[in-house]
FIZATI-621232 format. One record per residue: x, y negated, z negated of N, C-alpha, C in turn. Coordinates in steps of 0.02 Angstrom, whole numbers, plus 50000, padded with zeros to 5 digits. Each point is the difference from the previous one (the first is absolute). Layout:
% FIZATI-621232
    n.X    n.Y    n.Z   ca.X   ca.Y   ca.Z    c.X    c.Y    c.Z
      X      Y      Z      X      Y      Z      X      Y      Z
...
% end
This chain:
% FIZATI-621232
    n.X    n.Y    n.Z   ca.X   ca.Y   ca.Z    c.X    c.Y    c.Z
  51170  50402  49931  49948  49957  50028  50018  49927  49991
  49999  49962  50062  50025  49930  49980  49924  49960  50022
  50010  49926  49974  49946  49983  49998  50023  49898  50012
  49957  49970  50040  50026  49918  49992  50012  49974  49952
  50015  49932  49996  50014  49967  49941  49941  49988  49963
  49930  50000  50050  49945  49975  49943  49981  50090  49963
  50036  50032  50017  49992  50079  49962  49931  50019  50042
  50023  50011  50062  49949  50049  50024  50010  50072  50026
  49956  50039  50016  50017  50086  50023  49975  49976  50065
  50049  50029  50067  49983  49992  50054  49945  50017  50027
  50010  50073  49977  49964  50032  50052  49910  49989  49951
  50007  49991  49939  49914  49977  49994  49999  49909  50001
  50036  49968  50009  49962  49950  50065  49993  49980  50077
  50028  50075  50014  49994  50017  50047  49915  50030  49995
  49996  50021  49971  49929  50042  49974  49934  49958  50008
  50033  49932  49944  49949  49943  50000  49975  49946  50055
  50060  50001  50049  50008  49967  50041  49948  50034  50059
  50012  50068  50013  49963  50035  50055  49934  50001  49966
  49987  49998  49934  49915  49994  49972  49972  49949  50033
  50054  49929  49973  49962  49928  50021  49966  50015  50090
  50049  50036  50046  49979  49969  50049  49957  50077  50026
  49992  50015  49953  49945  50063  50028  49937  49983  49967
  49997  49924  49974  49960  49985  49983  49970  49934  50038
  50050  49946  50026  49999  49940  50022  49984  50059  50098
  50029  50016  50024  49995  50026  50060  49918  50039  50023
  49994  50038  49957  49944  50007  50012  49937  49967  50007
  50002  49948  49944  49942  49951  49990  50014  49956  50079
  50041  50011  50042  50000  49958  50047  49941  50022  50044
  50008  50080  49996  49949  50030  50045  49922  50022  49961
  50011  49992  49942  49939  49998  49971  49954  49942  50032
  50042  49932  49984  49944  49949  50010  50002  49962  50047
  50019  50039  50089  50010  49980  50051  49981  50059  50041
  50002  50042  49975  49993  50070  50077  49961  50033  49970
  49975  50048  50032  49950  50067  49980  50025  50046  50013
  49979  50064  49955  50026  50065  50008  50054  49973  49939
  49978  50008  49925  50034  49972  49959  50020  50071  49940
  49990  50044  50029  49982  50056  49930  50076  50003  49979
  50035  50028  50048  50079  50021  49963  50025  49928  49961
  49983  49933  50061  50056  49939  49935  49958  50006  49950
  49938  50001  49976  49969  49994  49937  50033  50047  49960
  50002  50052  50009  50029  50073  49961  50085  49969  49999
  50048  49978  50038  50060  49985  49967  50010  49962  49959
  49947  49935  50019  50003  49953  49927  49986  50008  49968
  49947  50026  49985  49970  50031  49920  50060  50053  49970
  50022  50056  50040  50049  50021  49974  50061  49959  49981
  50022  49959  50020  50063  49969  50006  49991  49958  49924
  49925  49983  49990  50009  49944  49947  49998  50045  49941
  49989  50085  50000  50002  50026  49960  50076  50026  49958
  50042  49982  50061  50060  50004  49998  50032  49940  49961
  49984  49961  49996  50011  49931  49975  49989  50003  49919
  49930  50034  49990  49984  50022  49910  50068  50047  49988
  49992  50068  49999  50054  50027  49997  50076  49973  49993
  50031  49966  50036  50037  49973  50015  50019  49961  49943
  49936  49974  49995  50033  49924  49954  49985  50039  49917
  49963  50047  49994  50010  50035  49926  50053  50039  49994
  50051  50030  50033  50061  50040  50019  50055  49943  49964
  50009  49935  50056  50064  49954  50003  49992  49967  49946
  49929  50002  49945  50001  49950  49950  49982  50043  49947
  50018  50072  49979  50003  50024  49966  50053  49998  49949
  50069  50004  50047  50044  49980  49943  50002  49931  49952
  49971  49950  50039  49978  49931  49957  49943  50007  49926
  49969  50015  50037  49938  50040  49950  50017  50075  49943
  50034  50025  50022  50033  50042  49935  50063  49974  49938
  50012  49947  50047  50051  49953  49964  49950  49952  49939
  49954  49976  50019  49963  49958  49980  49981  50057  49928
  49950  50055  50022  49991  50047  49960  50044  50013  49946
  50081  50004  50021  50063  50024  49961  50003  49918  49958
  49994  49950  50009  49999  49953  49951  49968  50000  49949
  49947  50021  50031  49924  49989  49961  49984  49944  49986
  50007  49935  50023  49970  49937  49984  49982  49937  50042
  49962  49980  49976  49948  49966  50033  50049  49936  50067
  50031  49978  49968  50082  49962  50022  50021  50034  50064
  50011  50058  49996  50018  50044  50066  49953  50016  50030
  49938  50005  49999  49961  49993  50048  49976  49944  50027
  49968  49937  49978  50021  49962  50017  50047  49965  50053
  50080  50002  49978  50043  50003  50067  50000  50066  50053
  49967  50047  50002  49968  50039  50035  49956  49964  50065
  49947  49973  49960  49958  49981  50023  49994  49932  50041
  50042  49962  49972  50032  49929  50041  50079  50021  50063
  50021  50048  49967  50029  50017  50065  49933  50022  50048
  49959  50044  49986  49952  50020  50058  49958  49951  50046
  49981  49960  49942  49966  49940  50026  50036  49929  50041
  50056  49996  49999  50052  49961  50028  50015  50027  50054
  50008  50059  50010  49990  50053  50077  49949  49995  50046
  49934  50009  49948  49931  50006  50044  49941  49955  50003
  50027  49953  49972  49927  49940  49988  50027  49977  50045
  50060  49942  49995  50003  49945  50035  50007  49999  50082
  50018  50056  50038  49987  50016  50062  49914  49998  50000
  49989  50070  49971  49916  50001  50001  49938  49925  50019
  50024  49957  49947  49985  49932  49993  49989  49961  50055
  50063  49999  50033  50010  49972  50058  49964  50037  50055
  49999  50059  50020  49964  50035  50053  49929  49991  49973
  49962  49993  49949  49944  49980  49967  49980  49947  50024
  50020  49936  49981  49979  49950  50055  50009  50006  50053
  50053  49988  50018  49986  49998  50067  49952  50042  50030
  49998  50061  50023  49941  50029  50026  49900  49967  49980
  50022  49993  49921  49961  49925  49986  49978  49961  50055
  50035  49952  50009  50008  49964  50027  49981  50022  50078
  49996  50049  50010  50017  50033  50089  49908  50007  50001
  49991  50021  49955  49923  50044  49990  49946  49927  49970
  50028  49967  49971  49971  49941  49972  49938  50010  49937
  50048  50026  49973  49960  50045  49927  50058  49949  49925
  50033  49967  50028  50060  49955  49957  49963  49946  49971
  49979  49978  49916  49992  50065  49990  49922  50020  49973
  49986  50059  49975  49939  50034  50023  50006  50073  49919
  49933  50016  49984  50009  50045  49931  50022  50063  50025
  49990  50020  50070  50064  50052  50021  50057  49998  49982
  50038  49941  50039  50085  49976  49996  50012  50008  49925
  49967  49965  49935  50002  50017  49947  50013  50061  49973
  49937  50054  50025  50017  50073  49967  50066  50021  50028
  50007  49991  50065  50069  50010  50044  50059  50002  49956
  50006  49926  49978  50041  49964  49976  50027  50036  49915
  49941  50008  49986  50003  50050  49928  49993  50062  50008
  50002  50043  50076  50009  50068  50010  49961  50041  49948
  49917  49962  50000  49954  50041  49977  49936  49985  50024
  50010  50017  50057  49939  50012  50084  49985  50070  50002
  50058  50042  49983  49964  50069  49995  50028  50027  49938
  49974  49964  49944  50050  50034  49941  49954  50072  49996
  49928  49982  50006  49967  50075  49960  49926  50009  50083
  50011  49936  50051  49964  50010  50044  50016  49938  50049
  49979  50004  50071  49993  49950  50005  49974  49942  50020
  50044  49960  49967  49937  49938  49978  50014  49925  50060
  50050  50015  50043  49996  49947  50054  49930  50018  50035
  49972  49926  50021  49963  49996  50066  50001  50002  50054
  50078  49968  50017  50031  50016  50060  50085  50043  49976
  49991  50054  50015  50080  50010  49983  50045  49982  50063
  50013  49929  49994  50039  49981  50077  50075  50017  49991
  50040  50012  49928  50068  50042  50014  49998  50060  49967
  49994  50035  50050  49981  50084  49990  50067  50023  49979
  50071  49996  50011  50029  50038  49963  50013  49981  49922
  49970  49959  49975  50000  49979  49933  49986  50044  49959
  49966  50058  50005  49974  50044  49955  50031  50025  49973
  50057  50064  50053  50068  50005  49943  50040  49971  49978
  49977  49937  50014  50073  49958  49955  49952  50010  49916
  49940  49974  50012  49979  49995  49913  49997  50078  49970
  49992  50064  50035  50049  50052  49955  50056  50006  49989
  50041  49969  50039  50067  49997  49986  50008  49941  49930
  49954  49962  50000  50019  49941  49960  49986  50033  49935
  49944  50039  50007  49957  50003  49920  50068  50081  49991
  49990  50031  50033  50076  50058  49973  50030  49960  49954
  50034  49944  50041  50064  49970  49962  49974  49992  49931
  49948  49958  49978  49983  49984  49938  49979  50070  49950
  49955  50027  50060  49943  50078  49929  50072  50042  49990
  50019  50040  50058  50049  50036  49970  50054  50016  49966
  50033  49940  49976  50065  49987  49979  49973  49988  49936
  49940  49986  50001  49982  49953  49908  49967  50071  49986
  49943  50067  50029  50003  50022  49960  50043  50079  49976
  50061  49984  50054  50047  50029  49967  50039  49991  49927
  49977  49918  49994  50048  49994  49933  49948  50014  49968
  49957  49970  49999  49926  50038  49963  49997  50048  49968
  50016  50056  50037  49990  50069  49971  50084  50023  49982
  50058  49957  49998  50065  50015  49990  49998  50049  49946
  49963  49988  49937  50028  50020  49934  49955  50074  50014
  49979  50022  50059  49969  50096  49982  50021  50051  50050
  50009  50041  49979  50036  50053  50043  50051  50004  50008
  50027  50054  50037  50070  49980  50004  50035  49970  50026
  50067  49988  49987  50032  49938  50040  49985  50013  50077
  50030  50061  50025  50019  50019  50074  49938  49994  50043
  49945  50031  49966  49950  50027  50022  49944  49949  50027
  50017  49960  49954  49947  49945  49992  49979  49979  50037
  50028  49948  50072  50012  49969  50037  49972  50066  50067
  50030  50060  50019  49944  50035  50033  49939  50005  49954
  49984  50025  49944  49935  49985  49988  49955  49962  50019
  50010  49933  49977  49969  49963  50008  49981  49992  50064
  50055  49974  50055  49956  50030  50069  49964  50021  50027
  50019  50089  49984  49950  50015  50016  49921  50005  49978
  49994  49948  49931  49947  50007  49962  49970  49941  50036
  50037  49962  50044  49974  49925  50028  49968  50033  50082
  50029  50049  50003  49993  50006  50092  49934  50055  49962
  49997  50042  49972  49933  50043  49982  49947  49949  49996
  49998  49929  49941  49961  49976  49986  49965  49960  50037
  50055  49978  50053  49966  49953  50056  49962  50049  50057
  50031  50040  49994  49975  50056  50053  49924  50014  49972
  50001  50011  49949  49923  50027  49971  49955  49945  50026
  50044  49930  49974  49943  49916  50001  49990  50009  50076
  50028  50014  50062  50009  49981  50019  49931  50033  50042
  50004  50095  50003  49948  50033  50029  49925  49972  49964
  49996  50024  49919  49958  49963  49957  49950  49922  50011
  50051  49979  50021  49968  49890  50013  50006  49974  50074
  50046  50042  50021  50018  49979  50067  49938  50005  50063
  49981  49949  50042  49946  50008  50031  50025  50038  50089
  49994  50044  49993  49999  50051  50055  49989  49968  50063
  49933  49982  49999  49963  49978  50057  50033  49933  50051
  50042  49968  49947  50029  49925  50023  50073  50015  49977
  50037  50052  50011  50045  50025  49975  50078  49945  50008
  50024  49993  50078  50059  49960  49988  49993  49914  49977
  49947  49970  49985  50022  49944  49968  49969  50010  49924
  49958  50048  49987  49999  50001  49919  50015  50057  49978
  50052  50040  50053  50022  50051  49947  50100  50005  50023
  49989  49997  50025  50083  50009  50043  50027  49952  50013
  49966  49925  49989  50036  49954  49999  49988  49935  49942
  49976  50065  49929  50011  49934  49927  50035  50045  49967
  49993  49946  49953  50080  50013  49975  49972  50053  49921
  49943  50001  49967  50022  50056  49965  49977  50070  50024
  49979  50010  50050  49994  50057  50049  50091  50029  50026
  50034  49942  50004  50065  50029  50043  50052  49978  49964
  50005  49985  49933  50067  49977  49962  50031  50048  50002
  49965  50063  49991  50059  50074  49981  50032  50028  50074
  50008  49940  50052  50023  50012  50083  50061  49973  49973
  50029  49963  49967  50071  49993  49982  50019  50035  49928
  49962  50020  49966  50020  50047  49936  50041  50050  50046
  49952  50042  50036  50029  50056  50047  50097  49990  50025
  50008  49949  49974  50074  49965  50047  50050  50007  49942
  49969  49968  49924  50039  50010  49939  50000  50054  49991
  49945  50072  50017  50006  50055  49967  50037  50030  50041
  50025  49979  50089  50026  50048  50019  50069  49987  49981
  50030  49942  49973  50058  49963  49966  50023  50050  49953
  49942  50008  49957  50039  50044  49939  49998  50067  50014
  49962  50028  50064  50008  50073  50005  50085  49998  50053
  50005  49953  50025  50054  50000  50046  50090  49969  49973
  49988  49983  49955  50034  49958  49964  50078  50032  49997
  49985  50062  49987  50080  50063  49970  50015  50038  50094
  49941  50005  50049  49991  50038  50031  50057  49990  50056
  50023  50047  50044  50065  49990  50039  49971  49991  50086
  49981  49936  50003  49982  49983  50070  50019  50030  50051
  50045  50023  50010  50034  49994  50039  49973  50079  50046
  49964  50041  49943  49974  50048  50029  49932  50004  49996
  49977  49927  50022  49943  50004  50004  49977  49977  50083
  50025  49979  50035  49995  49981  50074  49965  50048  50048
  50021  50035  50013  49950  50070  50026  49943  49990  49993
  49989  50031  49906  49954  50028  50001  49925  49938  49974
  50047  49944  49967  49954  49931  50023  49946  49975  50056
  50080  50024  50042  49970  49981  50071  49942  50014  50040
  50007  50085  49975  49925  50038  50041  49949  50004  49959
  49997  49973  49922  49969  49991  49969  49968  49919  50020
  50021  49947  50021  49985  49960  50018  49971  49992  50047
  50008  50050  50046  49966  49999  50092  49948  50038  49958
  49992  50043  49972  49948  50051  50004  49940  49944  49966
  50018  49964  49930  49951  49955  49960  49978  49964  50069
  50041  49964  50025  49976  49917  50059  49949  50030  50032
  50031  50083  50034  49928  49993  50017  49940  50037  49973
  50021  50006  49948  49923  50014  49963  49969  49916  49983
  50041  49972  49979  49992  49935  49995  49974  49976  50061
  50019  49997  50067  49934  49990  50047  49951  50013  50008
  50002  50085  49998  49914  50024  50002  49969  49960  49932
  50019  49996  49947  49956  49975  49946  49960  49919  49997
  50056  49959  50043  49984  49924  50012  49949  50016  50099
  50018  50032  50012  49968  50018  50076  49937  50023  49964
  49972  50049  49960  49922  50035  49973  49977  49940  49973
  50023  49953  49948  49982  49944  49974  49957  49960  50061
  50056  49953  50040  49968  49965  50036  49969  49998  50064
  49998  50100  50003  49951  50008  50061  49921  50035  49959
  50028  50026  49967  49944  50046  49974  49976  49984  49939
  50019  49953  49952  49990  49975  49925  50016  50062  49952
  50042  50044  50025  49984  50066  49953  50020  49994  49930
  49959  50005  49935  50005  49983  49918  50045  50057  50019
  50029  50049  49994  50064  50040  49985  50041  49969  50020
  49997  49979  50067  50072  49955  50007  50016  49946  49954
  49961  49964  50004  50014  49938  49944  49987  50020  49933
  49985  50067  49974  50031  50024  49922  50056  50020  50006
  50048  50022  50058  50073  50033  49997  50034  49952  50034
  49990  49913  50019  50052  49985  50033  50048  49981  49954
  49951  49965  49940  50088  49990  49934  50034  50023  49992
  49993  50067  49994  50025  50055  49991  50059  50038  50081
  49973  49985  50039  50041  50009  50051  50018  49965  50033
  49999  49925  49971  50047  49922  50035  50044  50015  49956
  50002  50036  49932  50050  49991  49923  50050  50032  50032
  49982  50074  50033  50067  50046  50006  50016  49978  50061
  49979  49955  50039  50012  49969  50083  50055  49953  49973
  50005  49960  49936  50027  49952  50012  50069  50029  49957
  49977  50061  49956  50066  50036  49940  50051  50032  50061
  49978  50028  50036  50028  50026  50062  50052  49957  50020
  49975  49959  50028  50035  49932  50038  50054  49966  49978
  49967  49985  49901  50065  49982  49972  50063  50057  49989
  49968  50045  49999  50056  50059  49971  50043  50013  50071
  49964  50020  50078  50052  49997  50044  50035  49945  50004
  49978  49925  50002  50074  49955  50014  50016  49974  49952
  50021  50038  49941  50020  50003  49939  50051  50041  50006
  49993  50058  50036  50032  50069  50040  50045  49977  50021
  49993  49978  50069  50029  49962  50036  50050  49942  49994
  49983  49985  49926  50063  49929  49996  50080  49995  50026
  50025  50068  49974  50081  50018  50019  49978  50000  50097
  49977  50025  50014  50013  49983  50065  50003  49956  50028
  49938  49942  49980  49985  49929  50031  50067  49989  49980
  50018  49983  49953  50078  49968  49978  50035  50006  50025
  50019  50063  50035  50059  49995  50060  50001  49977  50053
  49931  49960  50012  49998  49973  50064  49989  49937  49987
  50055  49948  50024  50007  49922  49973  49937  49959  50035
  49979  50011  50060  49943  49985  50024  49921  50000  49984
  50014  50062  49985  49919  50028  49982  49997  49979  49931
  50060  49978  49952  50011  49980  49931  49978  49930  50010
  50020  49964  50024  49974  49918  50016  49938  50010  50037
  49968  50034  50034  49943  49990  50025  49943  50012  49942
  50026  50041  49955  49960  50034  49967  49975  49947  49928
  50086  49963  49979  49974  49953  49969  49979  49928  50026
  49996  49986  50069  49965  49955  50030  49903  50005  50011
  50000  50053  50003  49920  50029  49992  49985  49998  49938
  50033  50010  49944  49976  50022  49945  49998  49915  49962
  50071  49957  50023  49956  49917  49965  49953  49983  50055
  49965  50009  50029  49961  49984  50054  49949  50021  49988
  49993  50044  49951  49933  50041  50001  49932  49964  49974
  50006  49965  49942  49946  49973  49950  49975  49928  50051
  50044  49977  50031  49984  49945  50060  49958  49996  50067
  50002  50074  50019  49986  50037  50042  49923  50014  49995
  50009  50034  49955  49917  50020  49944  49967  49947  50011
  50042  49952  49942  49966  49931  49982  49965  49946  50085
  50042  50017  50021  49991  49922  50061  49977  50062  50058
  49992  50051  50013  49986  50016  50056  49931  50000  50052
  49942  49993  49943  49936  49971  50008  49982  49929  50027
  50077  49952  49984  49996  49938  50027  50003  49984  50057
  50082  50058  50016  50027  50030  50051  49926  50016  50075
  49957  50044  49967  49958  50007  50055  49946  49943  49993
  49987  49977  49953  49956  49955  50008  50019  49935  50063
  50051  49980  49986  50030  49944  50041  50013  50028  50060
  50008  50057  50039  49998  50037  50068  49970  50013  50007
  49927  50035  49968  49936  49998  50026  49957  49943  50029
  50022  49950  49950  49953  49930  50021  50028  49964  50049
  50087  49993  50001  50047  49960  50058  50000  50056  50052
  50010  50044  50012  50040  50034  50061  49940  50065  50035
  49936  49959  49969  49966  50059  50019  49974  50045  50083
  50044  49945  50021  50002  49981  50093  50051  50040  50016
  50047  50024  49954  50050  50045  50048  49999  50055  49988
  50040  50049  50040  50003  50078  49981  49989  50027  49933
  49974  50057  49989  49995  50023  49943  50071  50027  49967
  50065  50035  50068  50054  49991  49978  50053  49960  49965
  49983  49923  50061  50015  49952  49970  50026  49985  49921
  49897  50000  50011  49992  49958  49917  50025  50045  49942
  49983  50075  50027  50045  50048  49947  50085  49996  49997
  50035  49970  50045  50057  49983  49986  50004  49936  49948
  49969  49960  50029  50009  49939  49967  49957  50003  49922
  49974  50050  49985  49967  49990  49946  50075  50035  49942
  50013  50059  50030  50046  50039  49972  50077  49949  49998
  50026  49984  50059  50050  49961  49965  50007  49925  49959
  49932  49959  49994  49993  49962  49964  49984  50009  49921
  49971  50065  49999  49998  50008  49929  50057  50025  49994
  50044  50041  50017  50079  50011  49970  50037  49945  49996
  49989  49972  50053  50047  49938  50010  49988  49954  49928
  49932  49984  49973  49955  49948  49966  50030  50020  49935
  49990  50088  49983  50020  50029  49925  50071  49997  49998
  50032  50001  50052  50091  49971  49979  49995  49955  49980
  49991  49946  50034  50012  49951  49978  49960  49979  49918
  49958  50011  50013  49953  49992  49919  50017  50046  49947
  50068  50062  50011  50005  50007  49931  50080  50001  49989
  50034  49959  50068  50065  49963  49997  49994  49932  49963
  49948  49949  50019  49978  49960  49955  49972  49974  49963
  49952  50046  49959  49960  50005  49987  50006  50045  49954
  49993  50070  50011  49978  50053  49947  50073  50013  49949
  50061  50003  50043  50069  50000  49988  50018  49944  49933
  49987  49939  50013  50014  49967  49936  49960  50016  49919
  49952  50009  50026  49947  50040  49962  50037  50054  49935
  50018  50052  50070  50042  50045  49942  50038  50002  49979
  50063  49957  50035  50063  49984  49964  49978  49962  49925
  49959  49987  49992  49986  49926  49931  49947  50059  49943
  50000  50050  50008  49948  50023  49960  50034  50035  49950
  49979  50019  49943  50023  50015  49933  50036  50061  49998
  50061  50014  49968  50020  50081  50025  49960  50047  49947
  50003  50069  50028  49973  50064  49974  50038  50045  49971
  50028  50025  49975  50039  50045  50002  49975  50073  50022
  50020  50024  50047  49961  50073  50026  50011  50055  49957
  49975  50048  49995  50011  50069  49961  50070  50016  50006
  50014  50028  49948  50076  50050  50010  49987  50050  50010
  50070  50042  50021  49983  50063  49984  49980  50011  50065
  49971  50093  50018  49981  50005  50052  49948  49966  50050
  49962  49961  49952  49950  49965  50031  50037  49923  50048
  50052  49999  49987  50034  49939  49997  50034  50016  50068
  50024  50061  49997  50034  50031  50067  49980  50014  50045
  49899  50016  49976  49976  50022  50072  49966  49959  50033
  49981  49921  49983  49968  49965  50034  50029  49929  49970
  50039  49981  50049  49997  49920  49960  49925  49941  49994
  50021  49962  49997  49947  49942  49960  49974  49983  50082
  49936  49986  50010  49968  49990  50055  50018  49912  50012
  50022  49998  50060  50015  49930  50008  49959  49964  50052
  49937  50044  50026  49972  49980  50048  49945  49979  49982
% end
């Protein structure tokens, strides 16, 4: 398996890359056309792909941290993470700010401190809606890594680390049916953050169940395991937001988790193949630094074609919305996100098999 110089796996930013825009693409037709059910159901899936994802590629960082055991290594853990994901964030923060004229305002604040939906939420206007998973993604970085060292000194060495997991995905799962308000389900239950932290645990645990495992015979049977989840994963986001059905929204965690374990494990599968193809290898890591830019700015993306171009075709503006935000996230993480990571503190990644099966996430 070969990988770029910033140490990436093709074929899963290839993975991340097709999330971002199954997430940015849809919202085009969400908040411009009608007859919206399927894009709603890909983005919601897609961003579930994104949790997963990012607990998988930052597992080996985080077991490293664990294997130190000290406060020092997490820490540079944590400033590498934050040197990745704030200072883009920041910038797409205002500005949209600025677009909405909320700059600044005790929203932009919670925004800003990615605790608008720590336990509910608490914006008045939530005017940047994909912000939500960024602050589970943010608070992961901090809860889970600290209380792995936490509990370092019990159990056994090997074990531990699945334990704990799954003692985090049970416990949130309990908080989550338990406190979680049914009735107003996707912004105070499916989209705060201690309702859905254990949506990227699911990513570290499939790390250590996958860790020794021989990919390579897993493609097949991934695969139809993956078609078969998506679309259970539709009917479940389709009953939700036609029918409100409480079963659906008690089993979608649970069946966005294996939607998104699926996903990583086939183009995880798949890597030796992408690799032989020099094309689909550069495309794959062109989507994959493109991705967090994409996310980040693509709301701006339609905002500024909704309000300028609202006079022309709906094709049109869907062209022009789509290649300005690719066009916009090249460039912004060629100059921009790129210096960023070259300057940030090194890590040393896991050895050992863990070391072999996933390098250090560079995206």
């Amino acid at each position: 398996m070969r990988s770029d110089p910033l140490n990436r796996v093709a074929s899963l930013d290839l993975l991340r890359g097709l999330a971002a825009l199954s997430v940015a693409v849809p919202h085009f037709f969400i908040y411009t056309a009608d007859g919206t059910g399927i894009a709603e159901s890909v983005s919601v899936l897609a961003v579930e792909i994104f949790f997963v994802l990012s607990g998988f590629v930052l597992a080996p960082q985080i077991l490293f941290c664990v294997e130190r055991g000290n406060s020092t290594t997490l820490l540079r853990f944590l400033v590498r993470r934050w040197m990745r994901t704030v200072p883009p964030y920041v910038v797409a923060l205002i500005v949209i700010s600025v677009l909405f004229q909320q700059m600044p305002s005790s929203d932009f604040w919670r925004y800003l401190f990615y605790v608008q939906n720590l336990w509910r939420q608490s914006n008045a206007n939530d005017y940047y809606t994909v912000a939500w998973s960024l602050s589970i993604e943010e608070w992961f970085y901090v809860c889970f890594p600290a209380l792995l060292l936490l509990i370092r000194t019990f159990g056994p060495r090997v074990a531990r680390p699945v334990a704990t997991a799954v003692v985090v995905i049970v416990a949130v799962s309990i908080l989550r049916v338990a406190c979680g308000d049914i009735g107003n389900w996707g912004p105070e239950v499916r989209r705060v953050v201690v309702f859905r932290i254990d949506s990227i645990v699911y990513g570290f645990l499939l790390f250590l169940l996958l860790q020794r495992f021989n990919f390579r015979r897993a493609g097949v049977a991934s695969f139809v395991l993956l078609v078969l989840s998506s679309i259970v994963g539709f009917k479940t986001t389709t009953l939700i937001s036609d029918a409100g059905s409480p079963a659906a929204k008690l089993a979608f965690p649970f069946i966005a988790a294996a939607f998104g374990m699926l996903a990583v494990t086939f183009f995880r599968a798949v890597s030796p193949a992408i690799d032989r193809f020099t094309a689909v290898r550069a495309l794959s890591f062109f989507l994959g630094r493109i991705s967090y830019s994409v996310y980040l700015f693509h709301m701006h993306a339609l905002y500024l074609v909704r309000e300028g171009l609202s006079g022309m075709s709906m094709p049109l503006q869907f062209a022009i919305y789509v290649a300005s935000t690719v066009v916009f996230a090249w460039l912004f993480f060629h100059f921009f996100e790129r210096p960023i990571l070259a300057s940030r503190p090194h890590l040393k990644p896991h050895a050992g098999p863990v070391r072999r099966a996933m390098p250090q996430r560079g995206g």
